[in-house]
C-alpha positions in Angstrom: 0.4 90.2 -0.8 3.0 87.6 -1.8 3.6 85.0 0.4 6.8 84.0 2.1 8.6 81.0 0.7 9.6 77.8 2.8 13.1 78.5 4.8 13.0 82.3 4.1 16.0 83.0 6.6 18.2 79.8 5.3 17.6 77.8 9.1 17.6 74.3 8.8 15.6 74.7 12.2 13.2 76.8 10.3 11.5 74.7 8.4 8.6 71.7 8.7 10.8 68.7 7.2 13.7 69.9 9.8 11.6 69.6 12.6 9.6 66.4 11.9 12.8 64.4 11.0 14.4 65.8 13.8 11.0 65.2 16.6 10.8 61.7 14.8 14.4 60.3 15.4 14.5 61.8 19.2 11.3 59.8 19.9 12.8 56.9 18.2 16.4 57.4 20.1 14.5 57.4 23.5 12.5 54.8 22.8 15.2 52.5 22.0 17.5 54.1 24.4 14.9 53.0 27.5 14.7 49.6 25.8 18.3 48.6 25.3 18.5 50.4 28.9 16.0 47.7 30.0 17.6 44.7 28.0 21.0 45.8 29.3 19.4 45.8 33.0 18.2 42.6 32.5 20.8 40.9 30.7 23.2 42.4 33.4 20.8 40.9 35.9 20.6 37.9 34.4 24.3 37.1 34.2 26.0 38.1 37.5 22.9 37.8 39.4 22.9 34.1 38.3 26.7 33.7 39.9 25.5 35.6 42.9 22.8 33.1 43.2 25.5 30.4 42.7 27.7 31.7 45.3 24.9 32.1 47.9 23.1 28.7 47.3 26.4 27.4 48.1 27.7 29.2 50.8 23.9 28.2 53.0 25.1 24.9 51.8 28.6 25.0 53.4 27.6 26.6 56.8 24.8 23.7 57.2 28.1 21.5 56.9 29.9 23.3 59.1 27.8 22.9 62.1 27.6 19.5 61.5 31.7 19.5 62.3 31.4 20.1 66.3 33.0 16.7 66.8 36.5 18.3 65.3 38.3 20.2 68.0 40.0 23.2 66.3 38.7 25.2 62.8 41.6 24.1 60.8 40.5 20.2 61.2 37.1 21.2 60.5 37.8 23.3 57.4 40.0 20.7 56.1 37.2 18.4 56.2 34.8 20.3 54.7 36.7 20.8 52.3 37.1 17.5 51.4 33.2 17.3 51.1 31.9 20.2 49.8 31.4 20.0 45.9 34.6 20.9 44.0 34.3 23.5 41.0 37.6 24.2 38.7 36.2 28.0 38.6 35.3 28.8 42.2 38.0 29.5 44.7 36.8 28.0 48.5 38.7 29.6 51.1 38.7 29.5 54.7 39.7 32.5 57.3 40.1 32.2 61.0 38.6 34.9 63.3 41.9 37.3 63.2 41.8 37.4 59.7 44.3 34.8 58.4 44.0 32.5 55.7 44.1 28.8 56.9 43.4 26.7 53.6 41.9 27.3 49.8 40.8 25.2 47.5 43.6 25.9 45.2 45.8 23.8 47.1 47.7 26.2 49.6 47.4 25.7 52.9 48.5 29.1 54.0 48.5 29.2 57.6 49.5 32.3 59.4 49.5 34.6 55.9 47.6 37.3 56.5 44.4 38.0 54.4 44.2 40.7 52.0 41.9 42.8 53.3 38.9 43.0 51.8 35.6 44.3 52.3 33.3 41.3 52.1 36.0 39.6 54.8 35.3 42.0 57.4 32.0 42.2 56.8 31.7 38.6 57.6 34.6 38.5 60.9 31.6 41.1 61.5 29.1 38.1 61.5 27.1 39.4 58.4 27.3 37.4 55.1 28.5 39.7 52.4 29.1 40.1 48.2 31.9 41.9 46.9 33.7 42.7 43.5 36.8 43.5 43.1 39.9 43.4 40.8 42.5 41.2 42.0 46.2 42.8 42.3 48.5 39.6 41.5 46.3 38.5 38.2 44.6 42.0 37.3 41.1 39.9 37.0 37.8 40.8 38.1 36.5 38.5 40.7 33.1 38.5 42.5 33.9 37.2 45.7 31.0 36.1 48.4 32.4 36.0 52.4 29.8 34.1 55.3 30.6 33.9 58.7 31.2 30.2 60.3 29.7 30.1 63.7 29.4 27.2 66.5 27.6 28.1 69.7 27.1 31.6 69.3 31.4 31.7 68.6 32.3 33.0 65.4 35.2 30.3 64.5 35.8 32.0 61.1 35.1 32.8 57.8 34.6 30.8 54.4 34.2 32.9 51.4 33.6 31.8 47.6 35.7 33.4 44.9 35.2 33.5 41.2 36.4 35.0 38.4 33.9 37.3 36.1 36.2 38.3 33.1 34.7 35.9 30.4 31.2 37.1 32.0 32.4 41.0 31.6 34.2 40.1 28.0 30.7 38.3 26.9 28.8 40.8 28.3 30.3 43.4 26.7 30.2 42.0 23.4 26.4 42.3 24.0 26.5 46.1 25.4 28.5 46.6 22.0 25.9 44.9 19.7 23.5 46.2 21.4 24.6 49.7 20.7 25.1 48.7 17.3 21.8 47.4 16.3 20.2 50.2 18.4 22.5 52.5 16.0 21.1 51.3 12.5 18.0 51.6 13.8 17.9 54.9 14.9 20.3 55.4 11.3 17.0 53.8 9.5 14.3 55.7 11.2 16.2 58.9 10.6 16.7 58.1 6.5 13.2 56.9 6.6 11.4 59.8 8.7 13.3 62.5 6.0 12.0 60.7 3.2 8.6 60.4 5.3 9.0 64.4 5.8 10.2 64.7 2.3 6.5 63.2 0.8 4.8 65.0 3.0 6.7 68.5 2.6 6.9 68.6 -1.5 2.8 68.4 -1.7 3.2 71.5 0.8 5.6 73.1 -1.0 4.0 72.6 -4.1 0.5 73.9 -2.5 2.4 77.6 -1.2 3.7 77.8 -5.1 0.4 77.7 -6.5 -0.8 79.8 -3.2 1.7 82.3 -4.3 1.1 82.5 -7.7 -2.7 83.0 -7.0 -1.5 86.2 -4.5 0.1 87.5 -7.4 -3.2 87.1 -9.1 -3.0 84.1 -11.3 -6.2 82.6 -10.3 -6.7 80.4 -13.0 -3.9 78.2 -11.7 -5.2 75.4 -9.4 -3.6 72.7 -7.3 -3.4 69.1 -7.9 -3.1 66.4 -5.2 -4.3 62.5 -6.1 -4.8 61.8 -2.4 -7.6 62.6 -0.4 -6.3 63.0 3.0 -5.8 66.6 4.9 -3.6 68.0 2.1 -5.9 66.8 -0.8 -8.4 68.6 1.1 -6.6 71.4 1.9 -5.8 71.4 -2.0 -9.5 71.2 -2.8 -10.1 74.4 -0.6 -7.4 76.2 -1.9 -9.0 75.6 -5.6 -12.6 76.1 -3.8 -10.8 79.5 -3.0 -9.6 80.5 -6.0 -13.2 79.8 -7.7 -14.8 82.2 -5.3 -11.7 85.0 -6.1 -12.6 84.4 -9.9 -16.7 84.7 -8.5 -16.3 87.6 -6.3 -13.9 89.5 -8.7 -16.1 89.0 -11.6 -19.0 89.7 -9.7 -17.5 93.3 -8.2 -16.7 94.1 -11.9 -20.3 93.7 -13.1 -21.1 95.9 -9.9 -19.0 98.5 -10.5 -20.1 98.5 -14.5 -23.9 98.1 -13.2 -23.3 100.8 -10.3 -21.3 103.4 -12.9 -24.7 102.9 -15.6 -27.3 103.3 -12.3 -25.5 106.2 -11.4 -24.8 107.9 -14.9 -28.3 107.0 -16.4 -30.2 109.6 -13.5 -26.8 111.9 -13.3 -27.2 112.2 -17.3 -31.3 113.1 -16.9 -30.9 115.7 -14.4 -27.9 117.2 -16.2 -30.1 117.0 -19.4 -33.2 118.4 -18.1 -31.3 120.9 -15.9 -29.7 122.7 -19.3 -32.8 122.7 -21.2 -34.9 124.3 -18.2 -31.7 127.0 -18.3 -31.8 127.6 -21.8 -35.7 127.1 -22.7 -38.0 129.1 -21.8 -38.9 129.0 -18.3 -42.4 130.8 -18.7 -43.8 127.4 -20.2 -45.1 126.1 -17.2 -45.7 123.1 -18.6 -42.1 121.7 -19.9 -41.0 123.5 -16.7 -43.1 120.9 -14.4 -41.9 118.1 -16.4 -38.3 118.7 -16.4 -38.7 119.0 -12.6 -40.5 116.1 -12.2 -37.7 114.1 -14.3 -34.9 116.0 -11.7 -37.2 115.0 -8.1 -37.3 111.0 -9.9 -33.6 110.7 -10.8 -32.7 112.4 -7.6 -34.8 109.9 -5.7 -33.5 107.5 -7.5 -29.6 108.5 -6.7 -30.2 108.9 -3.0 -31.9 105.1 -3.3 -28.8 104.2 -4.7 -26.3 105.7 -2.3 -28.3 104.6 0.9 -27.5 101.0 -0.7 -24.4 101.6 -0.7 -24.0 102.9 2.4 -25.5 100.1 3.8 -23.0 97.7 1.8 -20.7 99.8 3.1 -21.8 98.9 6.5 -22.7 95.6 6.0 -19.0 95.2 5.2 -17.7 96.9 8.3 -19.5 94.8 10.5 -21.8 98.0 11.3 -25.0 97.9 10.1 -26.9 99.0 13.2 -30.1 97.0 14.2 -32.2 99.5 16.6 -34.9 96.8 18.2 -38.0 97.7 20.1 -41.6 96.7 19.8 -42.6 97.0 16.4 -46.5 96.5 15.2 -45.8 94.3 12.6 -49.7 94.4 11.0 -49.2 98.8 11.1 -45.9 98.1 9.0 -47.5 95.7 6.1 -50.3 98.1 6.1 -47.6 100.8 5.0 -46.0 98.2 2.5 -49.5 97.8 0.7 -50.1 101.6 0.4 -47.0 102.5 -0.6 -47.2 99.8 -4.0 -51.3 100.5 -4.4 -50.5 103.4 -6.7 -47.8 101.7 -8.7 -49.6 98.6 -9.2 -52.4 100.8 -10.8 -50.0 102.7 -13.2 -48.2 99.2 -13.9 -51.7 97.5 -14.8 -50.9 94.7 -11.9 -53.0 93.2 -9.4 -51.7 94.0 -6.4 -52.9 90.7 -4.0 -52.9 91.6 -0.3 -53.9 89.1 2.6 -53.3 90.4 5.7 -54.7 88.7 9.3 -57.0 90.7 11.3 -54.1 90.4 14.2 -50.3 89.9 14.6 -48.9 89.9 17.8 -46.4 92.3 18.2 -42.4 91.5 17.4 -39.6 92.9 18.5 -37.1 94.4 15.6 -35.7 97.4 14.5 -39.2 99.0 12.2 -37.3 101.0 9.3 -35.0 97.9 8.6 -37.9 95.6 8.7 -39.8 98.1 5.9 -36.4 98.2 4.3 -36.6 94.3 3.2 -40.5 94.1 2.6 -39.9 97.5 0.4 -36.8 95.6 -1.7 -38.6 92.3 -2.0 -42.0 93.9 -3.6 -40.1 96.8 -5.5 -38.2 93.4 -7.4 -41.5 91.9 -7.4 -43.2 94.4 -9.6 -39.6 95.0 -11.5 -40.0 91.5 -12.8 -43.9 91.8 -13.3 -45.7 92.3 -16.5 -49.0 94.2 -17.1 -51.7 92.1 -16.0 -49.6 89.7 -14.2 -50.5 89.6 -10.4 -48.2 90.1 -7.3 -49.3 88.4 -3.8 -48.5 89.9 -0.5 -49.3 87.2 1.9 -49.0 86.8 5.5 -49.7 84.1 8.0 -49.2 83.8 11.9 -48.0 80.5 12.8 -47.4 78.9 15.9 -43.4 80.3 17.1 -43.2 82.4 14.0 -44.3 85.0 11.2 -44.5 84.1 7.3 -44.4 86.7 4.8 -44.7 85.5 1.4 -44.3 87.9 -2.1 -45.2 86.1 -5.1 -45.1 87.4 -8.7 -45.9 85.9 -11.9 -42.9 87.2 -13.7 -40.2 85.2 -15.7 -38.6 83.5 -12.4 -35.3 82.3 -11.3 -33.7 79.6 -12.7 -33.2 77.2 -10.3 -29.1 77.2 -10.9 -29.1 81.1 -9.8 -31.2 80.0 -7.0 -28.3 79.7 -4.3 -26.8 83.0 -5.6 -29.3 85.6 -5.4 -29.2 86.8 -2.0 -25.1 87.0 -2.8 -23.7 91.0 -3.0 -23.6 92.2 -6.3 -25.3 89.3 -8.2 -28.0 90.5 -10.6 -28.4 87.1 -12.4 -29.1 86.9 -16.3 -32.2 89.1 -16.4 -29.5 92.7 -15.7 -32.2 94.5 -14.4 -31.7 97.9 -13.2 -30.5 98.1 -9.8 -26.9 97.7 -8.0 -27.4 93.9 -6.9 -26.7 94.5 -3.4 -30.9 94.7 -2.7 -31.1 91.4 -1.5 -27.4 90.7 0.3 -28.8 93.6 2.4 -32.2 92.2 3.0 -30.8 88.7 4.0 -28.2 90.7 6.7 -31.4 92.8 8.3 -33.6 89.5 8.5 -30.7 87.4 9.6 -30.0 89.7 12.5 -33.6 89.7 13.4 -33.3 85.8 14.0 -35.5 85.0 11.0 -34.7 83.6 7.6 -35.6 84.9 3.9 -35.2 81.9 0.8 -36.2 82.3 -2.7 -37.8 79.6 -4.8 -39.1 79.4 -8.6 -38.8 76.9 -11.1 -37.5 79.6 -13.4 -40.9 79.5 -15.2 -43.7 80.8 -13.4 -42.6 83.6 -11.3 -40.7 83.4 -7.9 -41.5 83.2 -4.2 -39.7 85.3 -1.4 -40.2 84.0 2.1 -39.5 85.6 5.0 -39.7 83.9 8.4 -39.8 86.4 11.5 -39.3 84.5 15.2 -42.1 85.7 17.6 -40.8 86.9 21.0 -41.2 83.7 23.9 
């Protein structure tokens, strides 16, 4: 299978560096998008909210004045002196308005009696008796002017209106200098998150990139290749994987290769016996009873031997599939070790080895699938007396402990060394001794036990012999 390269359709949307640069620099615009919103709120706030507060701090302070004027007799007298007494400010426009609307004096030094008012919304608003703020562009001067009108009232009589006027174009100019560099500096940094989260993308997209190269090659079959990262964060260890992967291609690969030289000898050694025999009973002479039984004796062995070898495989073949059927019911464990021991009595004899049986008097009962179970016991003590020399002795042990059942199988062979140890009950490993046999004995042993619920481990000091143990639970 070769695997796609990065960008295959050309898509700038495609691919990883695209979209992290891209997610990276809309966070970032948001973010500083709702904080120069909030800056700009609060700088907005803080400026014309400031001459609002002006304008109202003094308006409360003119119509206290105002009622303190009863002693005048007509509005214009009174607004005349208050003007004369409220605080004068070069920027803010006082005017007064009678109750029809007119303008009677302002602080710019017309007295404009009788001229009617333009009409404005915070000025009837207040001829309304409600205090009110308004902004507006003036039509003689073309400025912006924030303008705040209060009723003047005397006895429950609304007499007229004063109103505060100011201009805000240096406020709108300064404050939009401000919007402006605001913008700007929000801008660059947006401009520098974006260069910086592509080169960010960049660092972390080449070690990628360079990871699906070597992934590629090794699709292609170049295994020997591995993948170098100095780091070891997530992509040095998904480098390390990768490499632990490859190993175990190499492994599997080499190990399938033996199999399939081992298998092809197991199977040609017995195919080339029965052949043999099978032309020499054909063109002998059949009446010799004796080479007759012989040659047929031969024939039965290797046939045994083939069907041994294919039922192995059918169970690796099963094994592989996921289908390797476990049929449980009560099985009487003590029956089936019993069976074990008869079946190896003879064979120990012809072998010249003690054949060391320890069996309880009682096992409870367990609940497995019987011919699977004889299956394993049958595999460990064939490769028990495979590995046994005359007058060597193999124990068949077995003890009932307190939630479980321990079979041990001992020999007194050459052992495992202890770096094959972790390998053994692998498929198709045969270690250095290349005994006959397809390797797949104990893979299929440690499926059947590990289905059961129990455990099977292997120890020797590559010395003395080896131990099998197999660890059946007991039903609760």
């Amino acid at each position: 299978m070769k695997l796609r390269k990065l960008n295959p359709t050309g898509k700038k949307g495609n691919t990883l560096q695209y979209r992290l640069v891209f997610q990276y620099t809309l966070i970032i615009l948001i973010t500083v998008s709702l904080l120069e919103g909030l800056f700009l709120i609060t700088l907005h706030h803080y400026y014309y909210r400031s001459i609002e507060e002006l304008l109202r701090d003094r308006m409360e302070s003119a119509q206290q004045l105002y009622r303190h004027q009863v002693y005048y007799p007509t509005f214009t007298e009174r607004s005349r002196m208050m003007m004369n007494q409220v605080s004068s400010d070069p920027a803010i426009e006082i005017q007064f308005i009678d109750g029809k609307g007119n303008f009677i004096l302002s602080s710019s030094g017309f007295a404009v009696q009788g001229l009617a008012l333009i009409d404005g919304e915070d000025v009837r608003q207040a001829l309304k008796g409600e205090s009110k703020l308004a902004i507006f562009t003036d039509s003689q001067s073309g400025e912006r002017q924030m303008a705040f009108a209060a009723p003047l009232i005397t006895e429950n009589h609304l007499d007229g209106v004063i109103r505060y006027v100011t201009s805000i174009d240096q406020v709108d100019t300064t404050y939009g200098r401000l919007v402006i560099w605001a913008i700007a500096i929000g801008g660059m940094v947006v401009l520098f998150v974006t260069i910086f989260s592509r080169l960010l993308a960049r660092s972390i997209i080449r070690p990628i990139e360079e990871l699906t190269h070597v992934a590629s090659q090794m699709a292609e079959g170049r295994y020997s290749l591995r993948a170098s990262y100095p780091r070891e964060d997530e992509i040095g260890n998904l480098a390390h994987t990768l490499n632990y992967l490859a190993k175990g291609i190499v492994k599997s690969n080499q190990l399938k290769n033996e199999f399939i030289s081992s298998i092809s000898h197991e199977l040609r050694t017995p195919l080339t016996s029965i052949k043999g025999w099978s032309e020499t009973l054909l063109l002998g002479d059949l009446k010799d009873e004796r080479e007759t039984r012989t040659g047929l004796e031969v024939i039965v062995k290797e046939s045994n031997r083939l069907t041994g070898l294919v039922e192995e495989l059918l169970d690796f073949s099963k094994l592989q599939s996921h289908h390797l059927e476990i049929e449980k019911e009560e099985v009487n464990l003590l029956d089936l070790l019993h069976d074990v021991y008869r079946q190896f009595q003879t064979r120990a004899q012809q072998l010249g080895i003690t054949w060391v049986v320890a069996l309880p008097s009682t096992i409870p009962p367990i609940i497995g699938d019987e011919n699977r179970l004889k299956q394993v016991l049958i595999n460990v003590v064939d490769n028990a007396f495979k590995f046994s020399s005359r007058g060597s002795q193999v124990h068949f042990t077995t003890n009932v402990e307190e939630q479980q059942i321990r079979i041990e199988i001992k020999d007194e062979g050459c052992g495992i060394p202890p770096s094959e140890l972790p390998y053994v009950f692998e498929k198709f490993y045969k270690g250095e001794a290349k005994q006959a046999g397809s390797g797949l004995g104990l893979a299929i042993s440690a499926e059947i036990i590990q289905r059961h619920g129990g455990t099977i481990t292997a120890s020797s000091d590559g010395l003395h012999g080896t131990l099998i143990t197999i660890l059946l639970p007991l039903p609760r």
